[in-house]
C-alpha positions in Angstrom: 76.9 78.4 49.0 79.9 80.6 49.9 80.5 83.2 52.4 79.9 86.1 50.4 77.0 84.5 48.7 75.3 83.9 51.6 75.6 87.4 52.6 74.3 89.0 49.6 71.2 86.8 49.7 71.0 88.2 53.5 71.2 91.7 51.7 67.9 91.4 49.4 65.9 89.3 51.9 66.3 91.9 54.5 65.6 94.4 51.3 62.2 92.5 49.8 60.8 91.9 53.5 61.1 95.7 53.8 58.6 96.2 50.8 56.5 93.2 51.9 53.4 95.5 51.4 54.3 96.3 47.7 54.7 92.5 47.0 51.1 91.9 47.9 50.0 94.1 45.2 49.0 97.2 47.3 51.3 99.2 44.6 48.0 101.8 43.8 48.0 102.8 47.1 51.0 104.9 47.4 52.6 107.3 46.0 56.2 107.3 44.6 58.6 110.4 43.5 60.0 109.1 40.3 59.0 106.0 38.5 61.6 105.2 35.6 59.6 103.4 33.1 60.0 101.1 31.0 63.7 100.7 31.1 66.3 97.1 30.5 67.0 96.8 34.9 70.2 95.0 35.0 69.5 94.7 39.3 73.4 94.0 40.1 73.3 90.3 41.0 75.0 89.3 37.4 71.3 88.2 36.3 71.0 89.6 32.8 68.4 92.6 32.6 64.8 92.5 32.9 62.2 94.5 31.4 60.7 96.6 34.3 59.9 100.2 36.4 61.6 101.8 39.1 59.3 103.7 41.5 61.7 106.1 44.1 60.0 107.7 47.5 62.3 109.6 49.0 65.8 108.1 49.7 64.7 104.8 48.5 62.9 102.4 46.0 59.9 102.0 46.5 59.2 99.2 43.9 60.1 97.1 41.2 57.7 95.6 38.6 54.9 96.7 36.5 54.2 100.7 38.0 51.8 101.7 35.8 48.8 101.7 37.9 51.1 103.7 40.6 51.2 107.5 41.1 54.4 109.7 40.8 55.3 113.2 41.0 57.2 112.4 37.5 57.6 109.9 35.1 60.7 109.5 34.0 61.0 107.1 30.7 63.9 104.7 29.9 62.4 103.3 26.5 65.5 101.7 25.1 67.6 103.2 28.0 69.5 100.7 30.7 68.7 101.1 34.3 71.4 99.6 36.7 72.5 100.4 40.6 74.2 103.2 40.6 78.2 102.1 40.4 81.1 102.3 43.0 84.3 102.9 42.3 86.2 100.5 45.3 89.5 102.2 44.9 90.0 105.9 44.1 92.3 109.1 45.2 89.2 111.2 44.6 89.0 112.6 48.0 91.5 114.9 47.9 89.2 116.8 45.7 86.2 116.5 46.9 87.1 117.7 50.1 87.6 121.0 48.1 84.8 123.2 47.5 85.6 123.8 44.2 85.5 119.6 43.0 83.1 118.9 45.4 80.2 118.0 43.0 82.5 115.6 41.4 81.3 116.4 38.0 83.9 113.4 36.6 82.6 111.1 38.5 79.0 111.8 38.4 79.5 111.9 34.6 80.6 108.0 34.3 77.6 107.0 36.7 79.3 106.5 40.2 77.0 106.8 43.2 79.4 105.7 45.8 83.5 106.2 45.8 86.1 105.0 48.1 88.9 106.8 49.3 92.5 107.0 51.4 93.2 103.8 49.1 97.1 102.6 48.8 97.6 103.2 52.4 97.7 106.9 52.1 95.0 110.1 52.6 93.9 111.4 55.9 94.4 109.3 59.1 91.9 111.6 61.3 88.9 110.4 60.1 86.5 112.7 61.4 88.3 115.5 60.0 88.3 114.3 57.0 84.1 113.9 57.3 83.9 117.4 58.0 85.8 118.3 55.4 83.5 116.5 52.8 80.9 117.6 53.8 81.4 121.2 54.6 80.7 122.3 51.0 78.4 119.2 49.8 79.2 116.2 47.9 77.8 115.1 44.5 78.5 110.7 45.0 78.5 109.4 48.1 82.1 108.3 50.3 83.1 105.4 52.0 86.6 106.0 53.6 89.4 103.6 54.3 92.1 103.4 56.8 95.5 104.3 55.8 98.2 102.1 56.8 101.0 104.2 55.1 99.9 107.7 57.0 99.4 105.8 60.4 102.7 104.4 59.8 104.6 108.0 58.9 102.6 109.6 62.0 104.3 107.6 63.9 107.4 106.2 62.8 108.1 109.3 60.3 109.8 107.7 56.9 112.3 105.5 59.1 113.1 102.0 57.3 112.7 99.6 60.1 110.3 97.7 61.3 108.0 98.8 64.5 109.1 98.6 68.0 106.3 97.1 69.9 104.8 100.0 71.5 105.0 101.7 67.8 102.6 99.0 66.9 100.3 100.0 69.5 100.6 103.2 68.7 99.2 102.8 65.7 96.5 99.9 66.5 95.4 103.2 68.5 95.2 105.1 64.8 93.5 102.3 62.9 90.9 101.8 66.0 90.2 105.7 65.8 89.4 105.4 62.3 87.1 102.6 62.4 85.2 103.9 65.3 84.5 106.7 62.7 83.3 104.3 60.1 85.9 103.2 57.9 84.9 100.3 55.7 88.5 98.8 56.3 92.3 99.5 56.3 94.6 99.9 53.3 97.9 99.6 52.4 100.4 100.4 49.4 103.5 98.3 50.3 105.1 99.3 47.4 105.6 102.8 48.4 107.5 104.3 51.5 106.5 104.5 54.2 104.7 101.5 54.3 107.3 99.4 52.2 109.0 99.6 55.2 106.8 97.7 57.2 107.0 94.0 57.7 103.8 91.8 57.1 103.7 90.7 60.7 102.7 94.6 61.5 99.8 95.0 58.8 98.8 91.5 60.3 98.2 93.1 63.8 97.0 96.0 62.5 94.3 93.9 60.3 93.4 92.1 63.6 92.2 95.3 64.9 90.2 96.1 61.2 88.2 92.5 62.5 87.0 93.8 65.4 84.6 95.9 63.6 84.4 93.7 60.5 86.2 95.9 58.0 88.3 94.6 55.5 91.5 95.2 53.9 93.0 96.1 50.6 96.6 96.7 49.5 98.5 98.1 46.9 100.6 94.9 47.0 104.3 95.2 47.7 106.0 94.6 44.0 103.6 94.1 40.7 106.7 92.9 38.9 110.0 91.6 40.6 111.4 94.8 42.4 111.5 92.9 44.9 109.4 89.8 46.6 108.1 89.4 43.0 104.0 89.7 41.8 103.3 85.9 43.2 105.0 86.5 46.8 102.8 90.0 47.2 99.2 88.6 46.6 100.7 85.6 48.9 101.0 88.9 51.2 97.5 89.8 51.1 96.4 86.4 51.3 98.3 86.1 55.0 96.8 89.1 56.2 93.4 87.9 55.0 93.9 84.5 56.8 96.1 85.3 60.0 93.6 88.8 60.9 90.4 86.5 59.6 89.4 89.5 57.2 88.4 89.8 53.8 91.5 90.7 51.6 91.6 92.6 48.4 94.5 92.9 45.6 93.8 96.5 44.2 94.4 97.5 40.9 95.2 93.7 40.3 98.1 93.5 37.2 101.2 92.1 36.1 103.3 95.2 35.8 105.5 95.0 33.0 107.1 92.4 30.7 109.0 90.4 32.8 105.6 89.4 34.4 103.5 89.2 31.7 101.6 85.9 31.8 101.8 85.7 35.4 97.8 86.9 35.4 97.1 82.6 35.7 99.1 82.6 38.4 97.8 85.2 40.7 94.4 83.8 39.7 95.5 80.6 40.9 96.8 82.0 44.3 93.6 83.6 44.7 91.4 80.7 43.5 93.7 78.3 46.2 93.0 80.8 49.0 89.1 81.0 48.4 88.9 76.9 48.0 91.2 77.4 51.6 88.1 79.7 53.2 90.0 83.3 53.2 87.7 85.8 51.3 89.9 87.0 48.9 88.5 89.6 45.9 90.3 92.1 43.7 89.4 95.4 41.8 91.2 96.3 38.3 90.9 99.1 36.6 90.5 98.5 32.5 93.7 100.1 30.8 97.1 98.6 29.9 99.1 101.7 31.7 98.9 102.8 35.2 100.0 106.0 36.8 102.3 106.5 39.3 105.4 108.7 40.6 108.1 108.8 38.7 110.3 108.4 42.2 108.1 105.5 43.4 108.4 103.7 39.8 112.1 104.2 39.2 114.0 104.8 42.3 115.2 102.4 44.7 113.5 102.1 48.1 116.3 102.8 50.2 117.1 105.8 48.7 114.0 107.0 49.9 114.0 106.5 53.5 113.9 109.5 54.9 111.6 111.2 52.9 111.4 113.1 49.6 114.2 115.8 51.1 117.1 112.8 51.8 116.1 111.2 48.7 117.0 114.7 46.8 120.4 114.9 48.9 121.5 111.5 47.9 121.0 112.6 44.1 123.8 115.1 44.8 126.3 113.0 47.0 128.3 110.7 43.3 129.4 107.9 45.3 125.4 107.2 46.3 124.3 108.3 42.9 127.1 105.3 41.8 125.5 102.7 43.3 121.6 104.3 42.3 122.1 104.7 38.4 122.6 101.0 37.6 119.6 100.3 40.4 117.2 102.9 37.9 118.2 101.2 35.0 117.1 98.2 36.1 113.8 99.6 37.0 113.3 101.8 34.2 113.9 98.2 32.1 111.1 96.6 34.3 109.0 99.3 33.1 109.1 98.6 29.4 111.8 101.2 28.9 111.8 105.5 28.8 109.3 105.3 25.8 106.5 103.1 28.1 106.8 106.6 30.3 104.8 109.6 29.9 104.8 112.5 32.0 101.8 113.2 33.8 102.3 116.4 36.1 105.3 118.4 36.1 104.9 121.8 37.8 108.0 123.4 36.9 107.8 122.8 33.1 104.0 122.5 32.0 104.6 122.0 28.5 106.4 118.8 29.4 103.4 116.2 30.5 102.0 114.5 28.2 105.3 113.8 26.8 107.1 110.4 27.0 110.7 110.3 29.1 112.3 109.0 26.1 111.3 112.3 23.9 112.6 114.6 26.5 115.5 112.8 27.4 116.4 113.3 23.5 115.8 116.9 23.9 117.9 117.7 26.7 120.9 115.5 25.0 120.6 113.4 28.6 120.3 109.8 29.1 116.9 108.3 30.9 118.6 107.9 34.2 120.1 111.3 34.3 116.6 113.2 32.7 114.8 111.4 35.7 117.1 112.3 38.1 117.3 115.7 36.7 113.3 116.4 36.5 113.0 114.8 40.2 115.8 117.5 41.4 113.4 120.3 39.1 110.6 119.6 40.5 111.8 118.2 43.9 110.5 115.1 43.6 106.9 116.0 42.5 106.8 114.4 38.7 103.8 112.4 38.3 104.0 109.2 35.3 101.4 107.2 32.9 103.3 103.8 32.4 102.5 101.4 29.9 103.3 98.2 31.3 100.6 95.8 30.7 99.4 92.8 28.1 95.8 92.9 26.8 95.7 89.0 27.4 96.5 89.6 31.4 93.7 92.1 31.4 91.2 90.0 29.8 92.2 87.0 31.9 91.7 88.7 35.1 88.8 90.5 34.1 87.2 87.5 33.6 86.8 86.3 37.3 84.0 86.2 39.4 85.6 87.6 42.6 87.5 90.8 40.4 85.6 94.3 40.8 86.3 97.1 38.5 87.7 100.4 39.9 89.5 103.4 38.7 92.2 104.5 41.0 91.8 107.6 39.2 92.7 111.1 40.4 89.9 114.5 40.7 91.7 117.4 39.7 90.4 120.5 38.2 90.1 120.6 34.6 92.9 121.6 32.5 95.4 120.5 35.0 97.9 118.5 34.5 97.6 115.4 31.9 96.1 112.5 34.2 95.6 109.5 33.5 92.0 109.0 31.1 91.0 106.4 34.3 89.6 109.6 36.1 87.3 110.6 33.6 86.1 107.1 32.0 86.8 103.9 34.0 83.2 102.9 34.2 82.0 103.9 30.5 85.1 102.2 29.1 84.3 99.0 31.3 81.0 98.3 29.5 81.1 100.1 26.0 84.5 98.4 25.2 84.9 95.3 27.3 81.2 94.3 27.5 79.7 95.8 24.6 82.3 95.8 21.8 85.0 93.5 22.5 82.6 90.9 24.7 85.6 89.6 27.0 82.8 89.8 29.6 78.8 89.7 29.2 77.1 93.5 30.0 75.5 91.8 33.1 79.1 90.6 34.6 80.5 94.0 34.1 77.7 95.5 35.8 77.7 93.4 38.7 81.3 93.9 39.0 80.6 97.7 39.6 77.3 97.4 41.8 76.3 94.3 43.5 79.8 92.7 43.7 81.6 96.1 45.3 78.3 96.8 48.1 78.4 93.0 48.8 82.6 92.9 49.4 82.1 96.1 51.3 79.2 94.8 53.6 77.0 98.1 52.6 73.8 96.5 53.5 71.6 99.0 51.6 73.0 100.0 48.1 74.4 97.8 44.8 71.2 96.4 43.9 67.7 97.2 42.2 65.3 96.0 44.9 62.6 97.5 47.2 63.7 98.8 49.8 67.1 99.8 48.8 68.6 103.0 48.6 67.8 104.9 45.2 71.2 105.0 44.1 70.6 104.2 40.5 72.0 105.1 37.2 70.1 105.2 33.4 72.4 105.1 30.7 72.5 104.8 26.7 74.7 101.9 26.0 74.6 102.8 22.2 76.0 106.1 23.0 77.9 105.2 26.5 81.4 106.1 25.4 84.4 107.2 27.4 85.6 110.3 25.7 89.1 110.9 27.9 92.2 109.9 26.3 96.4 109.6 27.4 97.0 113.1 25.3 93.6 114.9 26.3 92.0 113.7 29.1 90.1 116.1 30.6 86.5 114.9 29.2 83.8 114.3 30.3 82.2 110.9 29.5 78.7 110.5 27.5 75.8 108.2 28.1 74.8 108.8 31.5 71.1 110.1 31.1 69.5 109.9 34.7 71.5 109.8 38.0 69.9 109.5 41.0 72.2 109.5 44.5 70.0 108.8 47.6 67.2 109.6 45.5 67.7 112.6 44.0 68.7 113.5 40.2 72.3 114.3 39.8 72.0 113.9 36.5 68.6 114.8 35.0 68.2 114.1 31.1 72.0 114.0 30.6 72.2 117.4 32.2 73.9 117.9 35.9 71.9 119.7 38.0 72.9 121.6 41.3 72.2 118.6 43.8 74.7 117.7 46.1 73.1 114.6 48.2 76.3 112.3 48.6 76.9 111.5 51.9 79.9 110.2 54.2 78.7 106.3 54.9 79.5 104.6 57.6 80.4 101.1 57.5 77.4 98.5 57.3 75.0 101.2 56.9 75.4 102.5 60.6 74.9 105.9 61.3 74.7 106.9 57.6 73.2 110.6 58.2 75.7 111.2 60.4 77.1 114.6 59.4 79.2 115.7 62.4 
């Protein structure tokens, strides 16, 4: 048995000796909240689903089996309905908005069945952590947080944007940050070496700074340092991770796992290989993927070269208007816009100054303006100084499927929560989770319904070390999710995604109905975790 196995069996022991009573049959003589009835339980080990109830009391369930005997405030029945853990999204920039009062509820979210979402990912969000709590929880939250460390806003506190590696008592200086932050409960550290500031940063300093994530026994994911071949190339980034997981004796996670555009496509057998090698070596190593064939980006951070972005967004603006700079750039965008699939692969996602524009792909405004690529992207950065947000279609359906299909890959969205009607983001925001098990489990089978559950429940709590949630199993926190797989449909798409998702009939966070008959009620009972379950009502 491996290392994570062996935790997750540690999980539902401690779990079924909690509800040791129930087990000896002594179910009549108590009294539950909710039973769900009569529902498929898919319990989030990857063990296909059961025929079963779910008794809730209070914040937790209260039992698992035949509850027909047992009394309940309300009945709640699942005839022909799924019941699974509620799911957790292990990489997401949702915070931003529900730190706001008016996206606190996290309707999007709530809508695709998440219980549990974690944020700061890609090395960037808040690096005060207990701000950041207060901020959540100031107006209420609808799922429940788990936060992350980030790397790349340590880094820029302080080092700024500089391109060079970190003096010594820099280092320390930010050891001091990533401490801070896991004394407030961060689940782990994360990085996006791809983008600046922390592309800037030599492994041997996210190494250090992992060693200090092991002192608590958090973990660490990265936005890995080139997808493609920018740079190290796709192989020589996960090998980056795999360090880090080995020299700071942490797990390690490759987020948003992918081979970014055609000069990598195919390389999916290799990075499972890398991964596979590391795991047969003893370093935990895991992924999350989110299932489209375009991410979302910048359109700096996907096109523009690295250097010219030291500094910050204002020196990378000044260096569009100096022409011996802009020389040397344009063949240097080329290059990348070529990695990318080309200006037609590219479609605008935000871009305050011209609304009308997102949605539309580079290569149809480029023809508009009578401009090249190059010179529309420079153009639009200098427009909107350097606030132009991309879709990118960059990846083949066979990588997708062939990553999907491991046992240590999790699926997440690293989708955005913006208010409705903004912008044109990518559909991931609104229907990761749906799209995960209507097309990929239940349509197109490239993985059984149970897999893709388990690698949105069980898999995610287990990698995370939450020691209460991602499973059906007394004693565990009511985080639970009834859905319609018939009707379980992602409804957001590239042109109009700002939809809700359908299917999600019950949803209960901490116990309580989020979701109640398909309808959302007014219940905010997310809370800020704290890592291994420490703590968790902690609300100052």
């Amino acid at each position: 048995m491996d290392r994570i196995s062996s935790v997750a069996g540690l999980v539902l022991l401690a779990a079924a000796a909690s509800s040791s009573a129930l087990a000896q049959g002594e179910t009549e003589a108590v009294k539950a909240d909710i039973i769900i009835e009569n529902g498929f339980v898919f319990d989030g080990t990857g063990a296909p689903w059961m025929k079963a109830d779910v008794a809730i009391a209070g914040e937790r369930i209260l039992a698992v089996g035949e509850l027909e005997e047992m009394e309940a405030d309300r009945r709640l029945d699942a005839t022909g309905l799924y019941v699974s853990p509620g799911f957790i999204d292990a990489h997401t920039h949702a915070g931003v908005g529900l730190a706001t009062a008016e996206l606190s509820h996290g309707k999007p979210l709530l809508a695709q069945g998440l219980t549990t979402v974690m944020v700061n990912p890609d090395g960037g969000g808040e690096v005060d952590l207990a701000a950041q709590r207060k901020a959540f929880l100031t107006n209420g939250i609808g799922p429940n947080i788990g936060m992350m460390v980030p790397h790349g806003s340590a880094r820029k506190e302080v080092m700024g944007e500089e391109d060079s590696h970190a003096s010594p008592e820099q280092l320390e200086r930010m050891k001091d940050l990533v401490r801070a932050g896991m004394e407030e409960g961060a689940f782990g550290m994360s990085s996006g070496l791809f983008y600046a500031p922390g592309s800037f940063a030599d492994i041997s300093e996210v190494v250090e700074l992992g060693k200090v994530v092991g002192e608590y026994g958090g973990l660490y994911t990265s936005h890995i340092r080139d997808e493609s071949d920018y740079t190290i190339g796709l192989i020589a980034s996960v090998d980056e991770v795999i360090k880090v997981a080995r020299e700071a004796e942490i797990p390690g996670i490759v987020t948003h796992v992918k081979a970014l555009g055609p000069r990598v496509w195919g390389y999916s057998q290799a990075v499972i290989q890398r991964i596979e090698q590391a795991r047969a070596e003893g370093v935990e190593m895991w992924a999350d993927q989110y299932p489209y064939d375009a991410s979302a980006t910048g359109l700096s951070s996907a096109l523009v070269p690295r250097p010219a972005m030291a500094g910050g967004t204002k020196a990378m603006l000044e260096r569009f208007d100096d022409a011996d700079q802009m020389d040397e750039m344009r063949p240097q965008i080329a290059e990348n816009l070529e990695r990318r699939g080309g200006a037609d692969r590219i479609q605008i996602r935000t871009f305050p100054p011209d609304t009308s524009l997102e949605g539309k792909r580079l290569s149809e405004i480029a023809q508009a303006r009578g401009l090249d690529p190059i010179e529309t992207t420079i153009g639009m950065l200098k427009e909107a100084d350097g606030d132009v947000g991309i879709v990118s279609y960059n990846m083949l359906d066979k990588d997708i499927a062939n990553l999907m299909r491991q046992p240590w890959r999790m699926t997440a969205s690293d989708g955005d929560l913006v208010p409705m009607g903004e912008g044109v983001p990518h559909p991931r925001s609104y229907g990761t989770f749906p799209r995960m098990l209507a097309k990929y489990a239940r349509d197109e089978e490239v993985v059984p319904l149970s897999t893709a559950i388990h690698s949105m429940t069980g898999l995610p709590a287990t990698v995370h070390r939450m020691k209460d949630r991602g499973f059906i199993r007394e004693g565990m926190i009511a985080d639970i999710a009834v859905f319609d797989l018939e009707n379980l449909r992602e409804v957001a798409t590239f042109t109009d995604p700002h939809q809700l998702s359908e299917g999600i009939r019950f949803l209960a966070v901490n116990g309580e109905l989020a979701i109640d008959d398909g309808e959302f009620t007014d219940v905010l009972s997310g809370r800020v975790l704290h890592r291994n379950g420490e703590d968790r009502l902690r609300t100052q």
